[in-house]
N, C-alpha and C positions, 0 to 999 in steps of 0.2 A: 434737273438736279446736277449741282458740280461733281465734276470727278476729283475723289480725295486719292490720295497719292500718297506713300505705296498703301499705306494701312487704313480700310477702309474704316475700321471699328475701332480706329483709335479716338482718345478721349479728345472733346472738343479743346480743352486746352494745351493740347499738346500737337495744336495743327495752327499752321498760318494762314491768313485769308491774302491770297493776290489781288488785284485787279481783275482777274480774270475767275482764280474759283479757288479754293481750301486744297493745301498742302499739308504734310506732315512737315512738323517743326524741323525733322531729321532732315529733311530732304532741304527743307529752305537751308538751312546751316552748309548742306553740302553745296549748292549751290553759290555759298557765297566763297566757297575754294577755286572755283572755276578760273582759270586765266585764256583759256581758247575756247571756243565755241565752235563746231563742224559743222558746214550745212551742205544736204545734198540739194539738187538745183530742179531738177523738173519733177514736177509732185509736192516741193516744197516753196521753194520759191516763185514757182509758178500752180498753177492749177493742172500742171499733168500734161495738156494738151500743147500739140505742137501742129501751127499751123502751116501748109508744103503750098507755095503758089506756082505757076506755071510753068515757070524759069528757075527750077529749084531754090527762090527764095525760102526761107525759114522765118517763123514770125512767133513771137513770144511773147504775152503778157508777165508784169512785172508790180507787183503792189507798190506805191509810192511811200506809205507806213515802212514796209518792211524796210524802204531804202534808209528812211529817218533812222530804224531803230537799231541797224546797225553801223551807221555811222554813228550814233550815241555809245553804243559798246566800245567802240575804240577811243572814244573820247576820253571815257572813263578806264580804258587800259586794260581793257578783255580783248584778247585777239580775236578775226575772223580770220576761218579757215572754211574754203570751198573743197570737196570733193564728186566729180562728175564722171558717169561714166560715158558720156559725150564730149564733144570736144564741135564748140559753137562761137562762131564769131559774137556773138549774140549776147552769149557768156560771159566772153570774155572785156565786151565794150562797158556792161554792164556791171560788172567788179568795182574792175578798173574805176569807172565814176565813182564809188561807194569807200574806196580804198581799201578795199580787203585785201587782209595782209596776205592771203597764202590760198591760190587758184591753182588747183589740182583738174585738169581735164582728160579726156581722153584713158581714168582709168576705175578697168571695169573692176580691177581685184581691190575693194576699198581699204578691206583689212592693209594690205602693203604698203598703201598711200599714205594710211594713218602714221604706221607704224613710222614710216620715213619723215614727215612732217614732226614727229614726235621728236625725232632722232636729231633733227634742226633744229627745234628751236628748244631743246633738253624741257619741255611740258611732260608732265608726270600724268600717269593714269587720272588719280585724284583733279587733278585740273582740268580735266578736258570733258565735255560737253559735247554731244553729236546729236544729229534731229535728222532723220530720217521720213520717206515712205514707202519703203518695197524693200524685197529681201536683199538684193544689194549693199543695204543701208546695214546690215546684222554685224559685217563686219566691222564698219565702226563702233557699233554698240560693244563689242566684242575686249574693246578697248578703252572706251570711257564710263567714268564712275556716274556721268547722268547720261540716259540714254531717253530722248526723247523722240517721240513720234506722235505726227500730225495728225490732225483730229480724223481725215480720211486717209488715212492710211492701213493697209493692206495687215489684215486681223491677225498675221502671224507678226510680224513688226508690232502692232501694239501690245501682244502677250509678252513680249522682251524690254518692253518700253519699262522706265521708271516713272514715265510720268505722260501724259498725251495732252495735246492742247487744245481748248475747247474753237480752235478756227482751225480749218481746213487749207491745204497749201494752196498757197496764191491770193488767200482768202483773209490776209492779216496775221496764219503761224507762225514766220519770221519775226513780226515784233511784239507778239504773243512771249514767244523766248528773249527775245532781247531784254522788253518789258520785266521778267520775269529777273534776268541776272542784275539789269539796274534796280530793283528793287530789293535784292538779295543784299545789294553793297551802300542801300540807301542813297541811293546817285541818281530816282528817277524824277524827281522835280527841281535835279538841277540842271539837267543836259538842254541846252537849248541850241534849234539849228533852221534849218529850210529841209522841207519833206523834195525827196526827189527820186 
C-alpha cells in the first residue's frame, strides 16, 4: 500500500499520484518551491554500511540511478547540497563526479551547517529540502519546509519526516527524491544524460 503524505484521509482528489506512490496536492505544490535539496550521505546515498579492509581502506557503494538523478536536478536548476558527518575521500571523489554544488564534510552539528549553507547561497526555509536517516539528520529537518526520510530509516526520523520514500538508502531513495522535485516542475521526461 503507498504511503499518502502528510494526510492520510485526504480526499482522493486532492492528492497527486508520483512515480513512485500518492501525495497530497499540498505537498506536491510545495515541492515545486524547492530550489536546494540536502542530502545526508551514509544511510542515504549509500545503504548504511561501510566497508574497513586491512590497510584502513574504506569502501562504499553508490547507486548509479541516484548519480543520473542528481545531475538531472541541476540541470533543471535545483541545487545539490551535501551534508556529512564524516569526512571521506570517498565522498568527496564522488560529488565532485556528480557536481554537487555544496559538500559539507566533517560536520556533526548539521543544524549549523545548514544554517551556514543557507546563509551562502540566501535559500530561504520554503526552498530547501533535506532527506535524511538518523537523528543527526533532525537538524536539518529542523530547517527545511520538506523534510524527508528514507524508507529505512531510523523510526524517530520518520515520525518528523513530511514525506518517506518507498526505497531504502543506497537502494534508489536519491533518485526516488530527485524524481520526485523533476516531476514537481514537469522537467521529468525532459532531462536526458549518461547514469554514472
Amino acid at each position: 500500500m503507498p504511503n499518502i503524505h502528510p494526510d492520510i484521509n485526504s480526499d482522493v482528489k486532492s492528492n497527486t499520484q508520483t512515480l513512485y506512490q500518492t501525495v497530497s496536492n499540498d505537498f506536491f505544490e510545495q515541492c515545486k518551491q524547492v530550489k536546494l535539496v540536502v542530502f545526508d550521505v551514509d544511510g542515504v546515498f549509500s545503504d548504511g554500511q561501510i566497508y574497513l579492509g586491512n590497510n584502513n581502506e574504506e569502501f562504499k557503494a553508490f547507486n548509479t540511478k541516484d548519480g543520473y538523478g542528481v545531475k538531472a536536478l541541476a540541470k533543471c536548476g535545483i541545487s545539490v547540497g551535501i551534508i556529512t558527518g564524516r569526512k571521506s575521500a570517498i565522498v568527496e571523489q564522488r560529488m565532485r563526479s556528480l557536481n554537487v554544488h555544496y559538500l559539507l564534510q566533517g560536520r556533526e552539528d548539521k543544524y549549523a551547517a545548514l544554517t551556514e549553507l543557507m546563509q551562502l547561497s540566501d535559500y530561504q526555509s520554503h526552498q530547501v529540502a533535506s532527506v535524511g536517516d538518523d537523528m543527526p539528520d533532525l537538524g536539518m529537518f529542523t530547517l527545511s519546509a520538506i523534510k524527508i526520510a528514507v524508507q529505512d530509516a531510523h523510526p524517530l526520523v520518520k515520525k518528523q519526516a513530511n514525506h518517506i520514500t518507498t526505497l531504502g538508502g543506497g537502494k534508489g531513495a536519491v533518485r526516488e527524491v530527485c524524481d520526485l522535485f523533476l516531476q514537481a516542475n514537469n522537467l521529468l521526461s525532459t532531462i536526458h544524460g549518461a547514469s554514472i
